[in-house]
C-alpha positions in Angstrom: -217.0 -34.6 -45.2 -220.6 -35.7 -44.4 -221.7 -37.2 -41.6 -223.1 -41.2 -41.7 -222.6 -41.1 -45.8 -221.0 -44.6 -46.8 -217.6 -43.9 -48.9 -216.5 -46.1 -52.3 -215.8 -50.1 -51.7 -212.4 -49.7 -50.1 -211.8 -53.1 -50.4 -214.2 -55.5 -49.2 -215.8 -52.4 -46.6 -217.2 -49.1 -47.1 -216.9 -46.5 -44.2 -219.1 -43.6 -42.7 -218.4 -41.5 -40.3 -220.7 -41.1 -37.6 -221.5 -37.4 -36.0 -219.8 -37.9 -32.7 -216.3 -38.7 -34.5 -214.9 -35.3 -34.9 -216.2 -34.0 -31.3 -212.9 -34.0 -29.5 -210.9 -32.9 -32.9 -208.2 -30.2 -32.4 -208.2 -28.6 -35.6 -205.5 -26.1 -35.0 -202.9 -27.4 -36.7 -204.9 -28.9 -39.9 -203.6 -28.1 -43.9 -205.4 -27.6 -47.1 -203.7 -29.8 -49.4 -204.0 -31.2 -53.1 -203.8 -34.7 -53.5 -202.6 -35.2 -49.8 -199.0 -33.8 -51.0 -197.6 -32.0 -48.0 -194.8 -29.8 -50.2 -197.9 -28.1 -51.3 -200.1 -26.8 -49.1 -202.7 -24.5 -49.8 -203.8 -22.6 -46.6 -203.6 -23.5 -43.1 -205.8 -23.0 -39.5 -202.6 -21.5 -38.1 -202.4 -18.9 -41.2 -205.8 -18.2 -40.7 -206.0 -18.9 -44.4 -208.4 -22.3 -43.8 -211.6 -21.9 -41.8 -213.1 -25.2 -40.6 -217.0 -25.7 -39.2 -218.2 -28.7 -38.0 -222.0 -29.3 -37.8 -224.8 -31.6 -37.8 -224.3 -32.4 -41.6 -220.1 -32.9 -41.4 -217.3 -30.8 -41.7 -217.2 -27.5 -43.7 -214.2 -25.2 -44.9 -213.3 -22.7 -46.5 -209.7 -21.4 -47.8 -208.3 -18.5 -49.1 -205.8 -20.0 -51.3 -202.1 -19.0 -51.5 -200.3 -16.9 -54.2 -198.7 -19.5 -55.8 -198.4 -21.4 -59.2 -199.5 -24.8 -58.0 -202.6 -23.3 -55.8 -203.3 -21.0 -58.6 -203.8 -24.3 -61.2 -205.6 -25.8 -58.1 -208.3 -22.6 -57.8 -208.5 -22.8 -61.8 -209.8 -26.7 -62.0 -211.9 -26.2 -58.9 -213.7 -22.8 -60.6 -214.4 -24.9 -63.9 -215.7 -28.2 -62.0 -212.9 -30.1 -63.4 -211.8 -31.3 -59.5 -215.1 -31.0 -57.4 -214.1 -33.8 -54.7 -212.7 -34.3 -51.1 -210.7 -36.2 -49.2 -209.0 -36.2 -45.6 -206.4 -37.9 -43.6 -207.1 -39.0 -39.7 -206.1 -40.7 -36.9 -208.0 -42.7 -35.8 -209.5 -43.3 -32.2 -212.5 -45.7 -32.1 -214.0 -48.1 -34.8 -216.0 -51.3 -35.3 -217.5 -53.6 -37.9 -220.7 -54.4 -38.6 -222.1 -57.1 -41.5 -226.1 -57.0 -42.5 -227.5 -59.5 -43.9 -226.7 -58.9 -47.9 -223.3 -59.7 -46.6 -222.0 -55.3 -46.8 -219.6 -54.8 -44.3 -219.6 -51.5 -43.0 -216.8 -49.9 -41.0 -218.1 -46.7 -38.5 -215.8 -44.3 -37.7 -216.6 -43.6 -34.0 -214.0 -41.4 -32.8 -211.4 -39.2 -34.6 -207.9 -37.8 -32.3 -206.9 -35.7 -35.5 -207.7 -34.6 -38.8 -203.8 -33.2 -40.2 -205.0 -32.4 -43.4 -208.1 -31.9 -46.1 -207.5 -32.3 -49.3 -209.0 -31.6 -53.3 -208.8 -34.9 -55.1 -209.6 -36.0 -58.2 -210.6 -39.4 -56.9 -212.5 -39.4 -53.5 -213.3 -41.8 -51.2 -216.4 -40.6 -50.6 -219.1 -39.0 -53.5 -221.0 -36.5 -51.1 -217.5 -34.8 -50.1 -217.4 -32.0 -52.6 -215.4 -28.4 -52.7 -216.8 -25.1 -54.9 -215.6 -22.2 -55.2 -217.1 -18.7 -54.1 -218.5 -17.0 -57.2 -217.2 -13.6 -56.0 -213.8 -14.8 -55.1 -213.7 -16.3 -58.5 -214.1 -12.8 -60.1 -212.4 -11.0 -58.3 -209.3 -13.6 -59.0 -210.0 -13.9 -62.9 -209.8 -9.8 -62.9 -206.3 -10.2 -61.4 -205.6 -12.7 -64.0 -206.2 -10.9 -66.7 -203.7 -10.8 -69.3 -201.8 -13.0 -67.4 -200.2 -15.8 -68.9 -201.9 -19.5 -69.0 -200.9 -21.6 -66.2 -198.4 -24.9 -67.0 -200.5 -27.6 -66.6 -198.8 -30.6 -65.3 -199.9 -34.8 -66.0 -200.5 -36.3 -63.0 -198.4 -40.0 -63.7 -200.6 -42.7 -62.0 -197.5 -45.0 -60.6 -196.5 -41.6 -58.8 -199.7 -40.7 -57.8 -199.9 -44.1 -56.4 -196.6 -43.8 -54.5 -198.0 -40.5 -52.9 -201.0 -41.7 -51.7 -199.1 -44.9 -49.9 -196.8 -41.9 -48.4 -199.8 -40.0 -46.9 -201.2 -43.0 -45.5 -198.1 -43.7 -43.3 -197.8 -39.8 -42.9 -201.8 -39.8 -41.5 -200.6 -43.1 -39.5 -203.1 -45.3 -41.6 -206.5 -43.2 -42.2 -205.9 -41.3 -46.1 -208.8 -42.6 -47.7 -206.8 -42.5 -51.2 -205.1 -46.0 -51.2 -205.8 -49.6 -52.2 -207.1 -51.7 -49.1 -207.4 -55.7 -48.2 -209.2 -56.0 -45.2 -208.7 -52.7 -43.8 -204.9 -53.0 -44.5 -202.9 -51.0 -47.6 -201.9 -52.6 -50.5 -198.2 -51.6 -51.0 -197.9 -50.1 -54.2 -196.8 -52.3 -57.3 -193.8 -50.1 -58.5 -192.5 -50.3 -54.5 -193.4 -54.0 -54.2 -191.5 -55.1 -57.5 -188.3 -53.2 -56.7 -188.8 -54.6 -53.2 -189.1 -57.9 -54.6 -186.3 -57.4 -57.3 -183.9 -60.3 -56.4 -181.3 -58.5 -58.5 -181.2 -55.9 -55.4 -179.9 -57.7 -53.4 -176.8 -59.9 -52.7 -177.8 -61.8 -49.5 -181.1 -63.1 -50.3 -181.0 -66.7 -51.3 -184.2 -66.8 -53.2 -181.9 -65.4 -56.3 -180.6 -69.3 -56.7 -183.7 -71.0 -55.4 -187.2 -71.4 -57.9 -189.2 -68.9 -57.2 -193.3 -68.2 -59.0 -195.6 -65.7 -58.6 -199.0 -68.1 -57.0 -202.7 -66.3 -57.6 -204.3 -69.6 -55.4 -203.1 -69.8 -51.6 -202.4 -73.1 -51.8 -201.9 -75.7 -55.1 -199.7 -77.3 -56.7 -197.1 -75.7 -59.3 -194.8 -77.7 -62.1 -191.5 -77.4 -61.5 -188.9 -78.4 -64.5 -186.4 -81.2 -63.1 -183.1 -82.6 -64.3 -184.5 -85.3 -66.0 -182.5 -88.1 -68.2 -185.3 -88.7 -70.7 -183.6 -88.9 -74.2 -185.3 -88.3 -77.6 -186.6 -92.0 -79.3 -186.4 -93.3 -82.5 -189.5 -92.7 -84.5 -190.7 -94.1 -87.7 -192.5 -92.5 -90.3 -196.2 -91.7 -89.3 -195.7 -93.8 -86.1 -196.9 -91.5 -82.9 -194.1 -90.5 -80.8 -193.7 -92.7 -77.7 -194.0 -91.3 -74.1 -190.8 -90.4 -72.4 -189.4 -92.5 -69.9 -188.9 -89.8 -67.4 -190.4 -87.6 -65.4 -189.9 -83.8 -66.9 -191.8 -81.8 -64.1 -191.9 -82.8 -60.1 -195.2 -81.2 -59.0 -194.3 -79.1 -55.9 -197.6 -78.7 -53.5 -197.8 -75.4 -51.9 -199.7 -73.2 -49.4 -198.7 -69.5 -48.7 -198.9 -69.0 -45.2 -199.1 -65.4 -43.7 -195.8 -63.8 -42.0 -195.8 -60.4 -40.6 -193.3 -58.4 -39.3 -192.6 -54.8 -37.9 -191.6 -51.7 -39.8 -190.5 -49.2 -37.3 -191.3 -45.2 -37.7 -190.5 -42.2 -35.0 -193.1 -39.7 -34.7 -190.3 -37.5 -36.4 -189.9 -39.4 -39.3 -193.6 -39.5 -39.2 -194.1 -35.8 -39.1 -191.1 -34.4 -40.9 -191.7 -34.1 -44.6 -188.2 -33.5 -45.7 -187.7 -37.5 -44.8 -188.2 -39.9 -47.6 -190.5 -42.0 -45.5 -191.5 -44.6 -48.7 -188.0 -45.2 -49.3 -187.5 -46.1 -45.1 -190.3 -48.5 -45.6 -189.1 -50.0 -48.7 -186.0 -50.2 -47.1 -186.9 -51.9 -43.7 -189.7 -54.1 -46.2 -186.5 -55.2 -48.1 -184.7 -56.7 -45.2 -187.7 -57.9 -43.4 -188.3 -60.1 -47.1 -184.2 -61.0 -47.2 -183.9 -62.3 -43.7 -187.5 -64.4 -44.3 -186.7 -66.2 -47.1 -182.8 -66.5 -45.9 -184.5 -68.2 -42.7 -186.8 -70.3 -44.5 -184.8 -71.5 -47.9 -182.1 -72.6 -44.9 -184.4 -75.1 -42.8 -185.9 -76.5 -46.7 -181.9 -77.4 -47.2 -180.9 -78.7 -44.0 -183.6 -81.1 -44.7 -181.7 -83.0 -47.6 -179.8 -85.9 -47.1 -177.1 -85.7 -44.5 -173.9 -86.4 -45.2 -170.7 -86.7 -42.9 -167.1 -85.7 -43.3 -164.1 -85.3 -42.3 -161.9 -84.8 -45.2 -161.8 -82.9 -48.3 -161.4 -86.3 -49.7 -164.7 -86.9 -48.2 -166.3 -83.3 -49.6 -164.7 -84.0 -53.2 -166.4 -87.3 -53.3 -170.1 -85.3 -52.5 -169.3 -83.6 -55.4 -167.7 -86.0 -58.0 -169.9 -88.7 -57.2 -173.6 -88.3 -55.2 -174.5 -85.6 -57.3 -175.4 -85.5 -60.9 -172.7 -83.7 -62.9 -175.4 -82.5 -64.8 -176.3 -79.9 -61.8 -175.8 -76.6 -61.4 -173.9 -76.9 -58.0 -173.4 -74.0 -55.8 -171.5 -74.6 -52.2 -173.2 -72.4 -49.3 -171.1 -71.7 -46.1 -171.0 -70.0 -42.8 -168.4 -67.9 -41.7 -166.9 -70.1 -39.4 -167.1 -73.1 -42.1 -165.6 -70.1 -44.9 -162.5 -68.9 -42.5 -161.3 -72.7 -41.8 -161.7 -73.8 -45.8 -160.1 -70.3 -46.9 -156.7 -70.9 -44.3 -156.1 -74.6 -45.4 -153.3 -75.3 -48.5 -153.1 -78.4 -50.7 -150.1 -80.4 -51.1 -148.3 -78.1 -53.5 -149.0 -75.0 -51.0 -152.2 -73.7 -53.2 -155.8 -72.3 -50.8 -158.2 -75.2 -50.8 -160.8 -71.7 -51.7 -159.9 -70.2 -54.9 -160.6 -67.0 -56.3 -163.1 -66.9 -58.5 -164.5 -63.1 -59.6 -167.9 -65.0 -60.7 -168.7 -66.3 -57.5 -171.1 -64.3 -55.0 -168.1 -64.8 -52.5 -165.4 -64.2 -54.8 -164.1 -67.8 -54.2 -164.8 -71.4 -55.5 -164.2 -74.9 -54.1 -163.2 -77.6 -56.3 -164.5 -75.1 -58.9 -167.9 -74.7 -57.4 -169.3 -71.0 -56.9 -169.3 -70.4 -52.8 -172.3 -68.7 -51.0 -171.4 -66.8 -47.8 -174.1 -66.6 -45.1 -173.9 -65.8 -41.7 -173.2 -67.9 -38.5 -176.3 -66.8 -36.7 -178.6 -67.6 -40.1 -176.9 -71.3 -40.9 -175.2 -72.0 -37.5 -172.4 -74.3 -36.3 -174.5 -77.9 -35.3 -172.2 -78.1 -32.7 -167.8 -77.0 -31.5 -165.6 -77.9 -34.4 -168.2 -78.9 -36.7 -169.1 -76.6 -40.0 -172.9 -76.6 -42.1 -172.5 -76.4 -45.3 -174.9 -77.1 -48.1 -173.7 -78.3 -52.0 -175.8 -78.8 -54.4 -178.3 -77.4 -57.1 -180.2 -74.7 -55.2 -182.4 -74.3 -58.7 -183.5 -77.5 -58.4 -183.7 -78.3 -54.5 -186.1 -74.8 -53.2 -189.3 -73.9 -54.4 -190.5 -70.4 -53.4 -194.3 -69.6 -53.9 -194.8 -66.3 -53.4 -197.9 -64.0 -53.5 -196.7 -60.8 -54.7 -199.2 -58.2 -52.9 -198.0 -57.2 -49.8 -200.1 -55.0 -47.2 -199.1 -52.9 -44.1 -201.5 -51.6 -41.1 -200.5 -49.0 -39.1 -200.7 -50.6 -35.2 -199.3 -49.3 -32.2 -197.0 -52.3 -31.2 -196.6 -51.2 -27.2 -196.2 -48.4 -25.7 -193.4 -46.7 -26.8 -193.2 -47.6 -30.3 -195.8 -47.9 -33.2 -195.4 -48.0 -37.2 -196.8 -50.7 -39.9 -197.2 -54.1 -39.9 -196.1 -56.0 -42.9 -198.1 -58.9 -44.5 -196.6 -61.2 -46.6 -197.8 -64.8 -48.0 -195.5 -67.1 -48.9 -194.0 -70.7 -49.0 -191.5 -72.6 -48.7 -190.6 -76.4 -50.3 -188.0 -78.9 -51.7 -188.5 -79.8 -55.1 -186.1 -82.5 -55.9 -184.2 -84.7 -53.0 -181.4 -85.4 -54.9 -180.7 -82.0 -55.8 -178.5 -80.9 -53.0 -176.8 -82.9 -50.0 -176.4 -81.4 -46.5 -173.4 -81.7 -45.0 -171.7 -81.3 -41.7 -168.2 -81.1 -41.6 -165.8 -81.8 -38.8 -162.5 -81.7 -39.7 -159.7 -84.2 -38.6 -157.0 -82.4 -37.5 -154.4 -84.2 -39.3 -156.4 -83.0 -42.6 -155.4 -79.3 -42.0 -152.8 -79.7 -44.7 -155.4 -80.8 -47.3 -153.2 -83.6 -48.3 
């Protein structure tokens, strides 16, 4: 590491490191790592295997590597030049941002509280940060390798390496130099991101029956296929074709809007490498995305026509007769509105909710799939009185969703800290006639369902 030496673009900044930073630096507990990968250390300051020197250039080492395969392959591409690069994780203390007048930001590292780890990379942040190795070590370790068998080399798979470098930026609490940034903030990794955003994951996320697009713009306006009732006209020989006399797309205007929200982690979660701390985040990133959209897709239906009732005569007749049969309908309830529908009988003693092994519920209502959500996400209006929403989800919710997602490591008071999740998205009703809200309170002479 050398001191006031401006790093790679990092993503709309470069960084130095200014010669006061690592003054108050503890360095009693720092690794030598490859790659950042803490299941491999190389030496350590509490081994007394990794000497550290700080001076007025940067920060120096040197290692006397452990005896094993992984540091052996490690000493082998450092000796031939093949890796001759640097990096480091920190925490950081003080910063600021600076703009000249060609428009370069620059981000100066003022202060440093801990440097965990250095590490040998193949791709550094920063080009003055190199690693040799000692000529005399060197021969002295080739003469004990001689004869030996050659080393197993191992390919380094770019989505992994990827995935590890995300983990040691949440490990170093947001300072690895090794990972895609926006604005200061890492990029979540694609592979994570796409099984994150996998609506086939999960059952309770109602995006899975609403439209939902990948935008590049943050705001615009996207073609949405409708239910249309143009039909194909009669066309002579040579004569053009005339134009339809419907309209085949509704043009749904759009304009992401940022959320953020709080992923959690302990200091021993943090610090104890036998947790899977990627999959925690993708995990708590998963439910953060559910419950948005859930929240969202729920206010874009409630703002459909209102309808009424206080029959099933009167929900039959939503279905039979103000929506197009043509639809794809799909009835969501609540709990509460779920438990009355599932206790009531027909005439001939049958359950008003059938069983249907297709449906996400595992019932139907007058043959229409059933959605379960909870009471505190779609909520009673009022006593007695049930939400419900039946219609053509497809065709009612547009989702516009930008698919990179970032997380800054922030101290959120003072007891807990962990990342904060970006996400840009919107929200917007494609068709009005798609789906009808309804609020239903039963008469109580109805409970028979005759």
């Amino acid at each position: 590491m050398k001191f006031d030496e401006p790093s790679k673009d990092l993503g709309g900044f470069v960084e130095v490191i200014t010669p006061e930073a690592l003054k108050e630096v503890d360095f009693s507990n720092c690794f030598l790592l490859y790659d950042h990968d803490y299941s491999k250390p190389l030496a350590s300051v509490k081994s007394d295997t990794l000497k550290l020197e700080v001076d007025d250039i940067g920060l120096h080492f040197e290692a006397t590597l452990n005896d094993t395969t992984y540091a052996k392959d490690v000493y082998e591409n450092v000796s031939k030049g093949v890796v001759d690069a640097m990096s480091f994780g920190f925490e950081l203390g003080i910063d600021s941002f600076d703009k000249d007048e060609e428009g370069t930001v620059t981000r100066s590292v003022k202060n440093i509280k801990n440097v965990p780890e250095i590490s040998v990379v193949t791709l550094p942040a920063y080009d003055s940060a190199n690693v040799q190795v000692n000529k005399r070590s060197y021969n002295e370790f080739m003469k004990k390798q001689k004869g030996a068998n050659k080393m197993e080399k191992t390919l380094i798979d770019n989505q992994n390496t990827e995935v590890r470098n995300y983990e040691n930026y949440i490990r170093s609490k947001g300072e690895v130099r090794d990972v895609t940034t926006e604005n200061a903030a890492a990029v979540v990794p694609e592979e994570l991101i796409g099984e994150v955003f996998d609506l086939k994951r999960s059952d309770y996320n109602l995006a899975q029956y609403a439209t939902v697009k990948t935008v590049s713009n943050g705001q615009g306006t996207y073609p949405v296929a409708t239910n249309q009732e143009a039909i194909l006209a009669t066309k002579e020989e040579l004569a053009e074709i005339e134009d339809v006399d419907a309209d085949m797309f509704a043009n749904v205007e759009y304009k992401v809007e940022t959320r953020a929200g709080k992923i959690a982690l302990s200091n021993e979660v943090v610090e104890d490498s036998e947790v899977n701390i990627v999959q925690e985040v993708k995990e708590q990133l998963a439910k953060l995305i559910d419950n948005t959209d859930n929240k969202h897709i729920i206010n874009v239906l409630k703002d459909f026509p209102k309808k009424t009732v206080s029959t099933l005569d009167g929900l039959k007749e939503i279905n039979n007769v103000m929506l197009d049969p043509a639809l794809d309908k799909t009835v969501i309830l609540n709990q509460s509105g779920f438990n009355h529908l599932d206790t009531l009988k027909d005439s001939d003693g049958r359950y008003i909710l059938q069983p249907d092994v297709t449906a996400p519920s595992g019932k139907s209502l007058f043959g229409l799939p059933v959605v379960l959500v909870s009471d505190k996400l779609f909520a009673n209006p009022k006593q007695g009185t049930y939400p419900m929403v039946v219609g053509d989800i497809a065709q009612s919710v547009f989702v516009a969703r930008r698919n990179q997602v970032t997380t800054q490591w922030e101290k959120f008071d003072f007891y807990s800290q962990g990342l904060a999740a970006i996400i840009r998205n919107d929200y917007k009703k494609i068709d009005d006639e798609a789906s009808v809200y309804v609020e239903f309170t039963p008469d109580n002479e109805d409970n028979s369902g005759e």
